[in-house]
Backbone atoms as SQL, in Angstrom:
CREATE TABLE atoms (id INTEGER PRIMARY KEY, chain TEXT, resi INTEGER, resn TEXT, atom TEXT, x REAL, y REAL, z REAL);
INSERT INTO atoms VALUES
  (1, 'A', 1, 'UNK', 'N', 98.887, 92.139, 139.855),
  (2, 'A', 1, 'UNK', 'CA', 99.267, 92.673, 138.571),
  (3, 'A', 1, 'UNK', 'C', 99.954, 91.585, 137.741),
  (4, 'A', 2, 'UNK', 'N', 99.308, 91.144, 136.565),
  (5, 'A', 2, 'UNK', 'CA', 100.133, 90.460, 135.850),
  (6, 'A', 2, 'UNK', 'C', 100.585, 89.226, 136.484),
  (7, 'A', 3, 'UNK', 'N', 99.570, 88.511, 137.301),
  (8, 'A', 3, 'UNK', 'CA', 99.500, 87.287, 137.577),
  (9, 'A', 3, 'UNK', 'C', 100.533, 87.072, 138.710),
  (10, 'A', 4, 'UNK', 'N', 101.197, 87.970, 139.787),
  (11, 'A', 4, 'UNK', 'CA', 102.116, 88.121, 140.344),
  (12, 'A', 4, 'UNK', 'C', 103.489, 88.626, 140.108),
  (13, 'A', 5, 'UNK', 'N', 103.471, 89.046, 139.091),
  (14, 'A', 5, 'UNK', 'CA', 104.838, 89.724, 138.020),
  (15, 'A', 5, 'UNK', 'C', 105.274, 91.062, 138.486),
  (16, 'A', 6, 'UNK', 'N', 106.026, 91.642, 139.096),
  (17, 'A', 6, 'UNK', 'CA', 105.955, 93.657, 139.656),
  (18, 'A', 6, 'UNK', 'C', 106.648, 93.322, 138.192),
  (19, 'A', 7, 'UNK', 'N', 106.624, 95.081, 138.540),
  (20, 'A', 7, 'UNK', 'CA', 107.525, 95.950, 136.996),
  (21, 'A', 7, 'UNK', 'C', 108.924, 95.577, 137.097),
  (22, 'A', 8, 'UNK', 'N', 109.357, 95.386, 138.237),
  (23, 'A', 8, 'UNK', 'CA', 110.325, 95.482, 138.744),
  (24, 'A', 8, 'UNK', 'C', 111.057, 93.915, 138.274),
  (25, 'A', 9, 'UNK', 'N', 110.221, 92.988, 138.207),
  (26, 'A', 9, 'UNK', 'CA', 110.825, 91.663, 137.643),
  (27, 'A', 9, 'UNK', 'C', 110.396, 92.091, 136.197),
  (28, 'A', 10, 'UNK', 'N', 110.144, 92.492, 135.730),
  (29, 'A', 10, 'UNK', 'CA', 109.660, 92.448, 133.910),
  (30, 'A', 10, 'UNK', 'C', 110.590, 93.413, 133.785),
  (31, 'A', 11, 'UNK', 'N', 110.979, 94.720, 134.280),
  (32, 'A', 11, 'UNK', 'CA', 112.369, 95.307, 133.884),
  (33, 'A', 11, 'UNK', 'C', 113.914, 94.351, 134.131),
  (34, 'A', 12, 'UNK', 'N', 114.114, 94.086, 135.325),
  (35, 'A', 12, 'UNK', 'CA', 115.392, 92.719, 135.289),
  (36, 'A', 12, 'UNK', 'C', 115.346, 91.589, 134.157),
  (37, 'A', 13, 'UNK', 'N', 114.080, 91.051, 133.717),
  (38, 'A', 13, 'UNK', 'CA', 114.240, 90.058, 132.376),
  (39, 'A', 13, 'UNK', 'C', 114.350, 90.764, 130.668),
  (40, 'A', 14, 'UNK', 'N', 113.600, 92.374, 131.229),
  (41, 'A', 14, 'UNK', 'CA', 114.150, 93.026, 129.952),
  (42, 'A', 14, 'UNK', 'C', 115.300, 93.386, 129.885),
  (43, 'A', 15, 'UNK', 'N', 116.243, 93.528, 130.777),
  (44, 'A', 15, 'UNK', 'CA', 117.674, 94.021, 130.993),
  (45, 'A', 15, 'UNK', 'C', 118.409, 92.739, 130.447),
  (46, 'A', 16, 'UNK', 'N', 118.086, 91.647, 131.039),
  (47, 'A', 16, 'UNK', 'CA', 118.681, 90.323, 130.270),
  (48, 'A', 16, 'UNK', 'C', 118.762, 89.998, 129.038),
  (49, 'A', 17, 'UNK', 'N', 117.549, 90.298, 128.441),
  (50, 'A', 17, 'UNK', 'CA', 117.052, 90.070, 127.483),
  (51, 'A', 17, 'UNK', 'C', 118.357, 90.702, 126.181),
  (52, 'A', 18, 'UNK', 'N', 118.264, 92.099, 126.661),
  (53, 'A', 18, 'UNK', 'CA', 118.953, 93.133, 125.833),
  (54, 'A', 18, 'UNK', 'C', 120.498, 92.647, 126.115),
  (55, 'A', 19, 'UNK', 'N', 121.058, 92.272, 127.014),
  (56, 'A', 19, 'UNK', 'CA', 122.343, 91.738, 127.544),
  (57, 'A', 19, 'UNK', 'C', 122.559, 90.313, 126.597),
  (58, 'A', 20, 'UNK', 'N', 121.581, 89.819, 126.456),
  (59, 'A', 20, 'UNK', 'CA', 121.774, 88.714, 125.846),
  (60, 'A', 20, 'UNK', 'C', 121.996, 88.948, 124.405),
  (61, 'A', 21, 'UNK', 'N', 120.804, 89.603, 123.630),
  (62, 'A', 21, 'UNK', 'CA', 120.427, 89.778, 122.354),
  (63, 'A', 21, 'UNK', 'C', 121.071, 90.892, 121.481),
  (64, 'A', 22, 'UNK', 'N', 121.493, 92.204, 122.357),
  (65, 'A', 22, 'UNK', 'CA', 121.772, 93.487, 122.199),
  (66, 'A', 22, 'UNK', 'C', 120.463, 94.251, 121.369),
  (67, 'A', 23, 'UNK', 'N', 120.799, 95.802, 121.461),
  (68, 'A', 23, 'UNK', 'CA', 119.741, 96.421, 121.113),
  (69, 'A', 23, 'UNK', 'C', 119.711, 96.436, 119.239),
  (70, 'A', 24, 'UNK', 'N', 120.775, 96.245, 118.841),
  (71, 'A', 24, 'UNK', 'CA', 120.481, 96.304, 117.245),
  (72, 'A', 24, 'UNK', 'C', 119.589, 95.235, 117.308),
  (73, 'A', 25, 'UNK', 'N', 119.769, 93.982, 117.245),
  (74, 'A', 25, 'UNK', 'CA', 119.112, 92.797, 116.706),
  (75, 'A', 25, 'UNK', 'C', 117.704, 93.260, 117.706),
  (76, 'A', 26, 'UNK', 'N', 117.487, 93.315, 118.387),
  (77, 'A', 26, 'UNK', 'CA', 115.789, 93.715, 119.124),
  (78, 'A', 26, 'UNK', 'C', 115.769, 94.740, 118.162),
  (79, 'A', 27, 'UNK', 'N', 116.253, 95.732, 117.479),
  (80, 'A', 27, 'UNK', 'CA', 115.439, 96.682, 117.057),
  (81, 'A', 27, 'UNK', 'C', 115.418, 96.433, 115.707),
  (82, 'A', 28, 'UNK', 'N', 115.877, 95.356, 114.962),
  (83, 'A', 28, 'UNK', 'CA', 115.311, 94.509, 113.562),
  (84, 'A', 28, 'UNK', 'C', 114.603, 94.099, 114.217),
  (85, 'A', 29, 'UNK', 'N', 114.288, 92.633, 114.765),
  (86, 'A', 29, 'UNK', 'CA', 113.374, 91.742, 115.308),
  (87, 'A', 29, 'UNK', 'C', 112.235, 92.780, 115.599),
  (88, 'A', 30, 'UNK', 'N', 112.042, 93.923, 115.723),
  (89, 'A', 30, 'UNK', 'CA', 110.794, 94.940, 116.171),
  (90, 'A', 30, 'UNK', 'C', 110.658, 95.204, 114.657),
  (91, 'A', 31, 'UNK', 'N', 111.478, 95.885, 113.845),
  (92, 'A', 31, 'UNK', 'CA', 110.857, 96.014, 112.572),
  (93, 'A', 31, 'UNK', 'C', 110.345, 95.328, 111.903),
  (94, 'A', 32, 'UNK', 'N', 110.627, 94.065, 111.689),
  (95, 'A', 32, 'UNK', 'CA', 110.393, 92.545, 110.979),
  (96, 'A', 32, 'UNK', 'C', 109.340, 92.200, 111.543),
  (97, 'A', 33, 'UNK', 'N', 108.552, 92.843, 112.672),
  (98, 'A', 33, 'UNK', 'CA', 107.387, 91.750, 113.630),
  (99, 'A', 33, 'UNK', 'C', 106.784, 93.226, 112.881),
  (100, 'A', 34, 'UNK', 'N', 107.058, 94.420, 112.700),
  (101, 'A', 34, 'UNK', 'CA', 106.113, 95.292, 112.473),
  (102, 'A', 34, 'UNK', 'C', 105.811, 95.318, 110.968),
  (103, 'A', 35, 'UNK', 'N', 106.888, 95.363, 110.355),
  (104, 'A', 35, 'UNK', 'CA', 106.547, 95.069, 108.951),
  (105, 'A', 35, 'UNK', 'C', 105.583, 94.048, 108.462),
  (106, 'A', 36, 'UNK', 'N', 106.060, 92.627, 109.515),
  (107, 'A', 36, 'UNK', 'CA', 104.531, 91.485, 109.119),
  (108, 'A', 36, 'UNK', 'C', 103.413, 91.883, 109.727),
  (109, 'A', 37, 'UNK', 'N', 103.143, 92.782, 110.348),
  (110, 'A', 37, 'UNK', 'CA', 101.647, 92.902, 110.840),
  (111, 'A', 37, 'UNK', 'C', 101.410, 93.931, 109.795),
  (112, 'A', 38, 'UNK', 'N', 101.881, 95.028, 109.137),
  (113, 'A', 38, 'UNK', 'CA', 101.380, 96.122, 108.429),
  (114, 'A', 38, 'UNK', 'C', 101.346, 95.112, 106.751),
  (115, 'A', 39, 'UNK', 'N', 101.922, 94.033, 106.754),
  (116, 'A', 39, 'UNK', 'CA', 101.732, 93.259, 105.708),
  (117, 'A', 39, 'UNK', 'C', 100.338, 92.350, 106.009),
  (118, 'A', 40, 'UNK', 'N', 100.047, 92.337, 106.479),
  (119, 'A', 40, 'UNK', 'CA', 99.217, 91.468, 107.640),
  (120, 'A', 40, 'UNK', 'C', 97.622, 91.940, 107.245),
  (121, 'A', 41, 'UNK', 'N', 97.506, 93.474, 107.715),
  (122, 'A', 41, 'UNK', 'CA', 96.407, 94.063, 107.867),
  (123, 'A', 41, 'UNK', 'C', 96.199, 94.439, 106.271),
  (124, 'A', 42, 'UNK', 'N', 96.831, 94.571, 105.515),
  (125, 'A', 42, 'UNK', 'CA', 97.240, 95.512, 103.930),
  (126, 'A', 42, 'UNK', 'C', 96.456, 94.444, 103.796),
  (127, 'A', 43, 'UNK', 'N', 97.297, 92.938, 103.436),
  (128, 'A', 43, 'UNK', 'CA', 96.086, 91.833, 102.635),
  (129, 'A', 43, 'UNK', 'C', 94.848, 91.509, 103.006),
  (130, 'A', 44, 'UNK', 'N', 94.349, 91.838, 104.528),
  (131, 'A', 44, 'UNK', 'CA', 92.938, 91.140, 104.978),
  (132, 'A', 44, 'UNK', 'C', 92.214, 92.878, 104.205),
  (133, 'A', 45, 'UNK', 'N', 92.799, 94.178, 104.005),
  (134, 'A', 45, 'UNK', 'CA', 92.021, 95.109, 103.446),
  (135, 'A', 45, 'UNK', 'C', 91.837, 94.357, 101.904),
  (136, 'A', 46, 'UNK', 'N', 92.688, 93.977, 101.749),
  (137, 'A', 46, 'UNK', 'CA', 92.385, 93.902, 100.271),
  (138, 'A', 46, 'UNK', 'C', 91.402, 92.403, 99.729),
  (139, 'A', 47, 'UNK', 'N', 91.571, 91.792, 100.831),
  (140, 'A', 47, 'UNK', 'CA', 90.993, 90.576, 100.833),
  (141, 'A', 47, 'UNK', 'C', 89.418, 90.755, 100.609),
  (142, 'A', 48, 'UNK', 'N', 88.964, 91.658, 102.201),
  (143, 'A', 48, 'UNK', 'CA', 87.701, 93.140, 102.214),
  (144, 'A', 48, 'UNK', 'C', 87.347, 93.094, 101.024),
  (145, 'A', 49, 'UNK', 'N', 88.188, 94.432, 100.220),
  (146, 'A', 49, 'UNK', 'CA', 87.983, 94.589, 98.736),
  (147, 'A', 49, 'UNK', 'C', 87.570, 93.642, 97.798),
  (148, 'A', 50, 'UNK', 'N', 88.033, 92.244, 97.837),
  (149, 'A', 50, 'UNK', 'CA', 87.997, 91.530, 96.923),
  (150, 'A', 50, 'UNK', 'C', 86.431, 91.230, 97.046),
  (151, 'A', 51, 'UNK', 'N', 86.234, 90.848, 97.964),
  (152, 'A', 51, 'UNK', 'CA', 84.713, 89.772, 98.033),
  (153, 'A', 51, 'UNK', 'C', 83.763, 90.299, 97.433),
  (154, 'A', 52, 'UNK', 'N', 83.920, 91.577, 97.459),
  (155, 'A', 52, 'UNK', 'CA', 82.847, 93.304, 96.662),
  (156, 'A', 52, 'UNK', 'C', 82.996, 92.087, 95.814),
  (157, 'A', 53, 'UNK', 'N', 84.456, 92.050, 94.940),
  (158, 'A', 53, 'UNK', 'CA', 84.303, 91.891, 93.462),
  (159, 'A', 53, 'UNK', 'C', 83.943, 90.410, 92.898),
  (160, 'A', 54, 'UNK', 'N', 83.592, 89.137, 93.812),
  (161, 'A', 54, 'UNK', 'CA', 83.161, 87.530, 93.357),
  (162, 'A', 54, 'UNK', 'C', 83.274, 87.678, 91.754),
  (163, 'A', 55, 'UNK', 'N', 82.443, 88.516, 91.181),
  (164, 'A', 55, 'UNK', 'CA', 81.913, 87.982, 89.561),
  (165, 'A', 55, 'UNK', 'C', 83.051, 88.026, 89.040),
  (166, 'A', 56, 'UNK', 'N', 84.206, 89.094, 88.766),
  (167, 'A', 56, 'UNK', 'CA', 85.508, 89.148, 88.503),
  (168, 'A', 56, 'UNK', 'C', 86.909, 87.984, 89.204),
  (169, 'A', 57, 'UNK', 'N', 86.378, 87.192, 90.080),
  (170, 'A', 57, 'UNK', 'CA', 87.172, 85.986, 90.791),
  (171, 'A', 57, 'UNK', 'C', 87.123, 84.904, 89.814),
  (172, 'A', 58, 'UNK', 'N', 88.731, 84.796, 88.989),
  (173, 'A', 58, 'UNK', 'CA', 88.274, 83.232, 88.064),
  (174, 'A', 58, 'UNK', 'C', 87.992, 82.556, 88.289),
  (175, 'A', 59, 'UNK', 'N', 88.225, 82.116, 89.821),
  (176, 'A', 59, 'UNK', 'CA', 87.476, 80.873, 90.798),
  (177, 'A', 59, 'UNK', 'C', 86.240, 80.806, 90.446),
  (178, 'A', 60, 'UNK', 'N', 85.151, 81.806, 90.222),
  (179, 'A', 60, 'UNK', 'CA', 84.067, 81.923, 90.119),
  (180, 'A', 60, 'UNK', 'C', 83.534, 81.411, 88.991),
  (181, 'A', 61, 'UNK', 'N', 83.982, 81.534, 87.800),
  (182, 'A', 61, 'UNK', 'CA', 83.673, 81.396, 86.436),
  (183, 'A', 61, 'UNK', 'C', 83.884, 79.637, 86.237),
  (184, 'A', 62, 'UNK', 'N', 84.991, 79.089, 87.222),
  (185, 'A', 62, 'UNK', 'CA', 85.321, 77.879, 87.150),
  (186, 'A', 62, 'UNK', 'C', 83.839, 76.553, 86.652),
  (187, 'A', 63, 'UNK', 'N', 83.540, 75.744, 85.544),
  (188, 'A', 63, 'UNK', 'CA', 82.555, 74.495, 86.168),
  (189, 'A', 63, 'UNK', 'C', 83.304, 73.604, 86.170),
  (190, 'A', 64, 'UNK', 'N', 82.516, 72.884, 87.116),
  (191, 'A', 64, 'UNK', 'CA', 82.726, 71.499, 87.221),
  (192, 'A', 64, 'UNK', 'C', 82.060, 70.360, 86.516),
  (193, 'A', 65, 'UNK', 'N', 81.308, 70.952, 85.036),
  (194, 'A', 65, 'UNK', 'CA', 80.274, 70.059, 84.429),
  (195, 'A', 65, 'UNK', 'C', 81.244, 68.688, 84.006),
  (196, 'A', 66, 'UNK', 'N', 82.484, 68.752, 83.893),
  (197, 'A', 66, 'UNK', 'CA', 83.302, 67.798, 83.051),
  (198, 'A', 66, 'UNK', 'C', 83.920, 66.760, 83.951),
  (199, 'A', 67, 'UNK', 'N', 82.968, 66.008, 84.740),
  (200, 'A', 67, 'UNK', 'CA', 83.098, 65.219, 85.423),
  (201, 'A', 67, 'UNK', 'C', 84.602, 63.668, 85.143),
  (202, 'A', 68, 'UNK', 'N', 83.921, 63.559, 84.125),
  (203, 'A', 68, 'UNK', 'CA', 84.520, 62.587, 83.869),
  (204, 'A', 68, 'UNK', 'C', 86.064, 62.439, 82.756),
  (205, 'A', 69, 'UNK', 'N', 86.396, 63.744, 82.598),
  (206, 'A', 69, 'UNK', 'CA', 87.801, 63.962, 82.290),
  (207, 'A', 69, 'UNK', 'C', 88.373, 64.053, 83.197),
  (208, 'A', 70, 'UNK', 'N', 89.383, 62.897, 84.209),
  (209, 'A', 70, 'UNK', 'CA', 90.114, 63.900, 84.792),
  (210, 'A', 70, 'UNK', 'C', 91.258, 63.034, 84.050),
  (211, 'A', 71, 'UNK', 'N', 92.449, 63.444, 85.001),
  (212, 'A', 71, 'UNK', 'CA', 93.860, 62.610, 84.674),
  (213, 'A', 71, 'UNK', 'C', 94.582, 62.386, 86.013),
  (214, 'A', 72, 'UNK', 'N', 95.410, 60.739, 85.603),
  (215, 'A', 72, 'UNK', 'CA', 96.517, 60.419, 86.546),
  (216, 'A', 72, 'UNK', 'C', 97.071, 60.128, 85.759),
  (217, 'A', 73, 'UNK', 'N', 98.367, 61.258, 86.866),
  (218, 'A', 73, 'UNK', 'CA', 99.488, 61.370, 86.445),
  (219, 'A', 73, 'UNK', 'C', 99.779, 59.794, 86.276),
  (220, 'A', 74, 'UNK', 'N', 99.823, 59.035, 87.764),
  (221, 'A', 74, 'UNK', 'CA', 100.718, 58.129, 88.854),
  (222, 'A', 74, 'UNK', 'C', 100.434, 56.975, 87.563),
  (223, 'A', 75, 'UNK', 'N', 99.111, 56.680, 86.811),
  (224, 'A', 75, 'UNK', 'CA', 98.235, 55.963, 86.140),
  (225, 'A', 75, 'UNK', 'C', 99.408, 55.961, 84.894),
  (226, 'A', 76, 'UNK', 'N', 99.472, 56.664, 84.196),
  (227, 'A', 76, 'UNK', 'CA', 100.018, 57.033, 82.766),
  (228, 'A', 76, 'UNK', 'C', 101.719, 56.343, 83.234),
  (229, 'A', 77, 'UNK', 'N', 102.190, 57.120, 84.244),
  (230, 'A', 77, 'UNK', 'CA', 103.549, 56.720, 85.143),
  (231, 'A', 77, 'UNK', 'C', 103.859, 55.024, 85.270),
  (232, 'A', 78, 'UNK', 'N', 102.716, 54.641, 85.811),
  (233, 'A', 78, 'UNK', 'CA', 102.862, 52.986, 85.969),
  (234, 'A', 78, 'UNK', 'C', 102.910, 52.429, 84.762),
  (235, 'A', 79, 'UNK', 'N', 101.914, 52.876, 83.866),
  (236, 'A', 79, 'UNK', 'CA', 101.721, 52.095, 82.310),
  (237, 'A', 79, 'UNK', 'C', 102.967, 52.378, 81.943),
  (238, 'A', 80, 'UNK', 'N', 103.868, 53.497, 81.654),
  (239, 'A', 80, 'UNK', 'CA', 105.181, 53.578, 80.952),
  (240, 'A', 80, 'UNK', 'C', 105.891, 52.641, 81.522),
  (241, 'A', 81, 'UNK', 'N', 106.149, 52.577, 83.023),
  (242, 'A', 81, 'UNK', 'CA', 106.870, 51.570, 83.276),
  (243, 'A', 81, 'UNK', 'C', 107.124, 50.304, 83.188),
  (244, 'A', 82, 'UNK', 'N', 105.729, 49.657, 83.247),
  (245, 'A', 82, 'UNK', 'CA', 105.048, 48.645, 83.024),
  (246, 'A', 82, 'UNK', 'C', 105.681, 48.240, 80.978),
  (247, 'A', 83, 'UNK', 'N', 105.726, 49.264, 80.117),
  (248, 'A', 83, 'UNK', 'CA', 105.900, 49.204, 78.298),
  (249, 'A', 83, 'UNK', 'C', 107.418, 49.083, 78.829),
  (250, 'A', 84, 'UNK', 'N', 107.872, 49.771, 79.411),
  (251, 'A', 84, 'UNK', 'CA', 109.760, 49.488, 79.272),
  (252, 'A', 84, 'UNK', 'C', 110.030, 48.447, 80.022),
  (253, 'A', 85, 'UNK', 'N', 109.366, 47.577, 80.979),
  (254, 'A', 85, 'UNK', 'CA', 110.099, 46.427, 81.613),
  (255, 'A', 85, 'UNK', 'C', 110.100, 45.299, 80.410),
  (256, 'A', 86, 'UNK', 'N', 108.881, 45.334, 79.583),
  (257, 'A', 86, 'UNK', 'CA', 108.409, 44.703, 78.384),
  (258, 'A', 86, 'UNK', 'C', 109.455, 44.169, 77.586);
């Protein structure tokens, strides 16, 4: 069972456990692990939902025809520095 584990050692390390931690803080630490999984499952539903909707995703509408505009920052940054050492 459980790779050689009785109940009987998994109850003595839960007894520690609670000795160590006490039962308030285990019983946040249980809400907080439950709250992120019910946060968890909520966004992958809605995530679901979303993909229905691609044509409505601004990502979607995005082009990339404008190749050759882009900008640096770091570029513009060096040149200023470069006019004030001047």
């Amino acid at each position: 069972m459980l790779g050689g584990i009785s109940i009987w050692q998994l109850l003595i390390v839960l007894g520690i456990i609670i000795l160590i931690f006490g039962t308030k803080k285990l019983r946040n630490v249980g809400g907080d692990l439950g709250g992120a999984v019910k946060g968890f499952k909520k966004a992958m539903n809605e995530d679901e939902k979303g993909n229905d909707k691609s044509t409505d995703d601004p990502q979607a509408r995005v082009s990339h025809d404008d190749e050759g505009t882009t900008y640096d920052v770091k570029a513009e940054r060096k040149a200023e520095e470069q006019d004030e050492r001047k």
